[in-house]
C-alpha positions in Angstrom: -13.4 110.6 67.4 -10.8 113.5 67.8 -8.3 111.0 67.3 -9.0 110.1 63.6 -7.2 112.6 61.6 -7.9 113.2 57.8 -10.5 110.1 57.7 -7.6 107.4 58.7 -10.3 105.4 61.0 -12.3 105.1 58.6 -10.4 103.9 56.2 -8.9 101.8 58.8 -12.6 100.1 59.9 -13.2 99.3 56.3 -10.2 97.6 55.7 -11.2 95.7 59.0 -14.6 95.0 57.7 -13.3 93.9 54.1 -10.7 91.3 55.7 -13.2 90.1 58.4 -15.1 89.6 55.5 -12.4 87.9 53.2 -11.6 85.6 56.1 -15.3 84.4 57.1 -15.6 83.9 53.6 -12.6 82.0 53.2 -13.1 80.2 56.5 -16.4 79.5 55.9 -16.0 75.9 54.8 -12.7 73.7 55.3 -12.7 70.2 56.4 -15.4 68.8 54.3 -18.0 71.1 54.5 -17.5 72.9 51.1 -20.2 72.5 48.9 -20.3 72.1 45.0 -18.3 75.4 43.4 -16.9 76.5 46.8 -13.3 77.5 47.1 -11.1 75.2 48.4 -7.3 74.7 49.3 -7.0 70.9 49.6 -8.8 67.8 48.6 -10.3 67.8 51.9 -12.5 70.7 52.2 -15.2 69.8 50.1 -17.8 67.8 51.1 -18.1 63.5 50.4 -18.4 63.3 46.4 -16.8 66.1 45.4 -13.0 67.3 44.8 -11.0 70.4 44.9 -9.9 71.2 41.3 -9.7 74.1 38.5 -10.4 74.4 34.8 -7.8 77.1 33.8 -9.2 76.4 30.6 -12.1 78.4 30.7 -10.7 81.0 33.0 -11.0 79.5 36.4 -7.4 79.5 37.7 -8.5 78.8 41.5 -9.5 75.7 42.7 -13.2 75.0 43.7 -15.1 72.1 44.7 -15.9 69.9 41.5 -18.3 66.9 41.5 -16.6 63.6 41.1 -18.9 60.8 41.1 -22.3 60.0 39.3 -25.4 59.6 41.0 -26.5 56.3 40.2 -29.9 56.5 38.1 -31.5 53.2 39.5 -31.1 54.3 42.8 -33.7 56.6 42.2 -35.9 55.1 39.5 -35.3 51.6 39.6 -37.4 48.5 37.2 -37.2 50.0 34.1 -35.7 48.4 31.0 -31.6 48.8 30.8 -32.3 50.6 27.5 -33.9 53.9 28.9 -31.3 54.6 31.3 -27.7 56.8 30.6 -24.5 55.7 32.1 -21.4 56.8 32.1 -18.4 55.1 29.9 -14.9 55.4 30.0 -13.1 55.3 26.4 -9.8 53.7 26.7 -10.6 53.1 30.6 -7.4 51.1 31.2 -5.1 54.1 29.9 -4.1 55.6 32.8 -1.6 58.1 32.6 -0.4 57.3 35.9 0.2 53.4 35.5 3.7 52.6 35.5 5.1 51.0 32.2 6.5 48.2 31.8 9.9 47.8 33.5 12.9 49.5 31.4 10.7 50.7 29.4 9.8 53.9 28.4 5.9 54.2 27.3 5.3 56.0 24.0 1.5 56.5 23.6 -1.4 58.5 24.2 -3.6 58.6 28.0 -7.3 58.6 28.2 -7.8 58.5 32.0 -6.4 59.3 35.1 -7.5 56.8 37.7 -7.5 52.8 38.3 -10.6 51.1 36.7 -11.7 50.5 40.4 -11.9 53.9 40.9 -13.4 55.0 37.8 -16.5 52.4 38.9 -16.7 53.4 42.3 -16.9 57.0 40.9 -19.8 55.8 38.8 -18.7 54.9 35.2 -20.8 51.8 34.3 -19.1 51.4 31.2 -15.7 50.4 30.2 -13.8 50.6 26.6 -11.1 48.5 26.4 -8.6 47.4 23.9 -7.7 43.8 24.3 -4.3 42.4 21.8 -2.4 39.7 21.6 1.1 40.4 23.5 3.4 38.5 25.8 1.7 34.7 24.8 -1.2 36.1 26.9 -4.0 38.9 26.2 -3.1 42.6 27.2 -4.4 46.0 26.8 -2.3 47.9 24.2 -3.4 52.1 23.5 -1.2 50.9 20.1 -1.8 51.0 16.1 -1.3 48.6 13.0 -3.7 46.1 15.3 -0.1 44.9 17.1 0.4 45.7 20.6 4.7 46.5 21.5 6.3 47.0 25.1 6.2 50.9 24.6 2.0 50.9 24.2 1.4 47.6 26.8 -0.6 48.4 29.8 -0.8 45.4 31.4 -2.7 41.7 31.6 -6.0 42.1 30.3 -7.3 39.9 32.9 -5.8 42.5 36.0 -8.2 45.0 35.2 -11.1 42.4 34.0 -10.8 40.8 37.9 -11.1 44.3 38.9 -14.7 44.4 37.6 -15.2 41.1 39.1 -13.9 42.7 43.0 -16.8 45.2 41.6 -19.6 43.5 40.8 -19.0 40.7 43.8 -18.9 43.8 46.2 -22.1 45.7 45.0 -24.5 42.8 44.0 -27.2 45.1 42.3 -24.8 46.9 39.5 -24.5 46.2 35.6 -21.3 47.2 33.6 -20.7 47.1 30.6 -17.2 45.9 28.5 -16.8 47.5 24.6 -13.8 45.8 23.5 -11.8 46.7 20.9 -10.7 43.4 19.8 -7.5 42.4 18.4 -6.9 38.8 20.3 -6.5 36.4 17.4 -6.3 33.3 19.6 -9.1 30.5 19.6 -11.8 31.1 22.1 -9.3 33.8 23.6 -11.9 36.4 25.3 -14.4 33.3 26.0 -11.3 31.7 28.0 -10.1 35.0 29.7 -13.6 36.3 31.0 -13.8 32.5 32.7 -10.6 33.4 34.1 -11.1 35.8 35.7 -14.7 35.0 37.0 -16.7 37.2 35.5 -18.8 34.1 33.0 -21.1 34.1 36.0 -22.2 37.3 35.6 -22.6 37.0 31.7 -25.3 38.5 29.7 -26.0 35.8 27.3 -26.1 37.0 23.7 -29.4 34.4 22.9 -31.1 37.0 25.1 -30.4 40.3 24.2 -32.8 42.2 21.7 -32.4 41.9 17.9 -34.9 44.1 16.4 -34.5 47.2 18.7 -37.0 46.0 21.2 -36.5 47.0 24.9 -34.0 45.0 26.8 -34.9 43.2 30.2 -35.5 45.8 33.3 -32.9 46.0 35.2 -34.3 44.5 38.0 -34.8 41.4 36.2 -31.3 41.8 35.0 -29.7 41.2 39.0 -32.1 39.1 39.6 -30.9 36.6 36.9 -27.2 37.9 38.0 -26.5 38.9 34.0 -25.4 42.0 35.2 -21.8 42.1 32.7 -22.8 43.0 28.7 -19.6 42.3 26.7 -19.7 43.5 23.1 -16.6 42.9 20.9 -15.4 44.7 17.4 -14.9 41.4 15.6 -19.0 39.9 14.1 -17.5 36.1 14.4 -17.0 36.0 17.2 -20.9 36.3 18.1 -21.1 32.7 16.8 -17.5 31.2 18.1 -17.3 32.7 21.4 -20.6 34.1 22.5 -19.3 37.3 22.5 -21.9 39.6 21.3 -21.2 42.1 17.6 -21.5 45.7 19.3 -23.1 46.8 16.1 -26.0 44.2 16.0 -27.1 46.0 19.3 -26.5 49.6 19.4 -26.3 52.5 16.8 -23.0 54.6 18.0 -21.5 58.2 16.6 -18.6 59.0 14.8 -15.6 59.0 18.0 -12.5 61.3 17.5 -12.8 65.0 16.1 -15.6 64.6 13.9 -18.2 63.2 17.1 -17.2 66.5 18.8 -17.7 69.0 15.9 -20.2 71.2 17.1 -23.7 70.6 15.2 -22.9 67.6 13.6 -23.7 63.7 14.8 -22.9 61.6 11.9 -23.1 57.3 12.6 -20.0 55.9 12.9 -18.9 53.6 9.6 -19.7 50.5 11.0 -22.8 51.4 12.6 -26.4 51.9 11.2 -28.3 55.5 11.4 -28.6 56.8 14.9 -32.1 56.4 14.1 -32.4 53.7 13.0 -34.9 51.4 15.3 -33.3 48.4 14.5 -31.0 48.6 18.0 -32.2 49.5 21.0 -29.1 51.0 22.6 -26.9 54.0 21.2 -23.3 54.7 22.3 -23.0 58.6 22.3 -18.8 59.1 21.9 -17.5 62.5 22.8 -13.8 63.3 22.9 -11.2 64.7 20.2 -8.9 62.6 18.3 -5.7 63.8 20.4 -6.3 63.8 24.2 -5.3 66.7 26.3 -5.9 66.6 30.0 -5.8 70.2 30.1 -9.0 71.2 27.8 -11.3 68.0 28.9 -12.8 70.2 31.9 -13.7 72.7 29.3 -15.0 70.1 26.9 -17.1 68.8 29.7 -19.1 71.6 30.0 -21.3 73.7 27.6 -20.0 72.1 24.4 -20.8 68.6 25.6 -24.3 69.3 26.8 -24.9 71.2 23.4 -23.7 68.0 21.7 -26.1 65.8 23.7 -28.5 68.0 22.1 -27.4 67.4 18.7 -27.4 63.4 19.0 -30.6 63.5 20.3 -31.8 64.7 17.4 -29.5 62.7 15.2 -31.0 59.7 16.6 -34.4 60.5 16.3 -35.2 62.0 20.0 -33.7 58.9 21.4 -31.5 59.8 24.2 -28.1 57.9 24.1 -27.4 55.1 26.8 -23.9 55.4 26.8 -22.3 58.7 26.8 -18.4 57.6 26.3 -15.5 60.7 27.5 -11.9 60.8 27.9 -10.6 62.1 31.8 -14.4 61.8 33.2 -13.2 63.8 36.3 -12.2 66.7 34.6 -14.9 69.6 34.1 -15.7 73.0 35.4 -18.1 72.2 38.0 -20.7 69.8 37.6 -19.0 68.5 34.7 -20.2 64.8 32.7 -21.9 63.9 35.9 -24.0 66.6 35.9 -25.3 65.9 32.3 -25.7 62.7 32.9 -28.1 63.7 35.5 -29.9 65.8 32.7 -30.0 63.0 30.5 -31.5 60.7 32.9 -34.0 63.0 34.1 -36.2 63.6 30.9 -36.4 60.6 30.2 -36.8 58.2 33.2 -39.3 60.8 35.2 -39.9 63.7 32.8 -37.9 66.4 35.3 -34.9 68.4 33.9 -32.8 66.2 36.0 -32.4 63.2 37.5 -32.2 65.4 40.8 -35.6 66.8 40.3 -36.9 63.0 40.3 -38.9 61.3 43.2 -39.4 57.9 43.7 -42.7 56.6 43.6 -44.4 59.4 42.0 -46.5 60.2 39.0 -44.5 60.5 35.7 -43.8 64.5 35.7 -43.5 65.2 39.3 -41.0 67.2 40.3 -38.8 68.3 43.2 -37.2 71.8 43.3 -33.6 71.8 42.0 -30.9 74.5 41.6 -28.9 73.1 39.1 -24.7 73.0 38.7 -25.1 74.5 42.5 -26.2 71.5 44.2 -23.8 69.2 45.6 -25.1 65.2 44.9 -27.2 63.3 47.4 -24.5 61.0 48.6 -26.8 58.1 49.4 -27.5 57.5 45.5 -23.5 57.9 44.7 -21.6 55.2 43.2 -19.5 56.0 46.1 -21.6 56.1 49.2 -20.8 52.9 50.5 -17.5 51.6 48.7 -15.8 55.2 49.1 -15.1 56.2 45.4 -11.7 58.2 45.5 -9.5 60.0 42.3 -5.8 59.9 41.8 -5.4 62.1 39.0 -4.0 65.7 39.1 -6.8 68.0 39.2 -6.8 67.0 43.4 -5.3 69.5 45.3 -3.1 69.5 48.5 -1.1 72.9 48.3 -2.4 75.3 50.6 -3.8 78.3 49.0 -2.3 80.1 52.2 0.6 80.9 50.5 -0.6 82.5 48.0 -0.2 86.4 48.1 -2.7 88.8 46.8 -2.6 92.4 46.1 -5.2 94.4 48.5 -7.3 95.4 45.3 -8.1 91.7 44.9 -9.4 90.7 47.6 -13.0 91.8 46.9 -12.7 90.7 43.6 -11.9 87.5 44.8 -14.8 87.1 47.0 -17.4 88.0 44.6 -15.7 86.8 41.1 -17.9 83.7 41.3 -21.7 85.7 41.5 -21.9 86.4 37.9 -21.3 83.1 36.9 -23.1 81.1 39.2 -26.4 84.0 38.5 -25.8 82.5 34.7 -26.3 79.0 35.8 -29.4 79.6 37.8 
């Protein structure tokens, strides 16, 4: 064209191509079509399942659609024995950092989670750790020390979050939780008493039937079928014999919890447990998260160093996979996060694929479906959430627009393809 002078249309149509580009790219998915490890501007991009959060932690300062709930292994391999399954637990579940404390009261104490316990199971934790205390003439959850619960580290009525599980378990008729209690209720025939309370005896895993010798629990179809679909383990061994409540350490092996269960290479037994591989329990409680909680480093926690720890256990315990893998702010990761691991834990083990996404129901022992894995966004119709509508309160969710963010014109390639490398180092 004689018009261009000293190159300035070309120039100009590439910076037309580049920005056509930027915005098809950035335009590419809104309104709940973004996939797992999409960009995203608001909760409400990405796709049922997952939310829009970031891990600046690890380096990844812009939001991209993160996986948020578990896909539930027995809706894909269903019938086997509740002992070769993995599910996901909760530790301190009732420790919300955005409950409100008690009125005039300012809470002094350290937070755990980040959602309601209703969320957390319509997410797809199947396991809860709780600590119960006397407090108030009644039995509350206290995040407290000394084994004495004050106003500063109260929570609230232990039975508020125990009818919670009941709303659950009524609602979806073929799911098991389980309750670890860390018990410092003193009163006679207190957790007996409160569990009836709160309706949740009729769902009761009775401690005459579960295993002693490390042999393989009932299936779990056998488990909703008898409706014992609630195991409750308590801290305190007499209370096996006064309450029905059973020991937690007659039934599963578990790790050290705090700093030394997340030091890399290393899985020692906890005090009061036996050897991880020891075959005289046939469950094992994998615990992973540091002494002091910080919201911040949990999605970085929740990625490599926790499936290089699962590693670790497994070995510790003898190539038994654990059945409870126990983390502080489940939500938080870089991507695929706890759930995806889960989903590797499961896999092995309950149809010999790398992942529980690989599995197919029905088929031989070994055959598997194609997978990408990290980069595949959950089947939504094995979800914990897929009919009850599992949702997150906690403040990895976005809802600022990324529109007002300005970047310099160098960027914006760099912005489109900053992702490739990393998602070519997960394939």
């Amino acid at each position: 064209m004689s018009a261009c002078i000293n190159g300035l249309c070309r120039a100009v149509t590439v910076s037309l191509l580049l920005l056509s580009f930027f915005f098809s790219f950035s335009s590419a998915c809104s309104n709940g079509n973004c996939q797992l490890l999409d960009s995203c501007s608001s909760a409400t991009d990405c796709v049922p399942g997952l939310y829009c959060g970031d891990c600046p932690a690890v380096g990844r300062s812009k939001p991209v659609c993160t996986r948020g709930q578990a896909t539930i292994p027995t809706s894909i391999i269903n019938g086997l024995p509740f002992n070769k399954y993995t599910w996901l637990m909760t530790h301190n579940a009732f420790s919300n950092a955005n409950a409100p404390p008690l009125p005039g009261v300012e809470r002094i104490t350290f937070y755990n989670q980040e959602d309601t316990i209703t969320n957390q199971l319509q997410n797809g934790v199947r396991g809860l750790m709780l600590d119960m205390y006397d407090f108030n003439n009644d039995i509350w959850l206290c995040h407290s020390l000394r084994g004495q619960c004050f106003n500063f580290t109260a929570f609230q009525p232990a039975i508020n979050t125990l009818r919670e599980v009941e709303a659950f378990l009524s609602q979806n008729p073929t799911e098991i939780v389980t309750i670890i209690i860390e018990d410092y209720v003193h009163r006679p025939k207190g957790l007996s008493t409160l569990f009836a309370n709160a309706g949740l005896d009729k769902y009761w895993f009775p401690v005459s039937k579960m295993p002693r010798k490390g042999e393989d629990w009932p299936t779990v179809s056998d488990m909703v079928q008898e409706n014992h679909r609630l195991l409750v383990f308590t801290s305190v061994a007499a209370k096996e014999d006064e309450e029905g409540v059973a020991y937690q350490w007659r039934y599963m092996v578990e790790n050290e919890s705090g700093d030394p269960g997340v030091k890399r290479g290393s899985c020692p037994n906890r005090k009061e447990s036996q050897p991880l591989n020891s075959k005289s329990s046939s469950l094992f409680l994998m615990n992973y998260f540091p002494t002091y909680p910080v919201e911040k480093d949990a999605c970085k926690e929740h990625s490599a160093p926790l499936a290089e720890m699962v590693g670790t256990c497994l070995k510790s315990g003898g190539n038994r996979m654990p059945n409870f893998l126990a983390v502080n702010f489940y939500m938080r990761s870089d991507g695929g996060g706890v759930f995806e691991i889960l989903d590797r834990m499961n896999g092995p083990v309950l149809c010999g694929c790398e992942t529980l996404a690989a599995c197919q129901p029905g088929a031989a022992y070994g055959s598997c479906k194609n997978v990408t894995l990290q980069t595949r966004t959950p089947n939504m119709d094995s979800t914990a959430g897929s009919n009850s509508g599992g949702s997150y309160s906690g403040s990895v969710q976005f809802s600022r627009s990324l529109a007002s963010v300005v970047y310099p014109p160098n960027t914006i390639v760099a912005f489109c393809f900053s992702w490739l490398p990393f998602l070519m180092f997960l394939l």
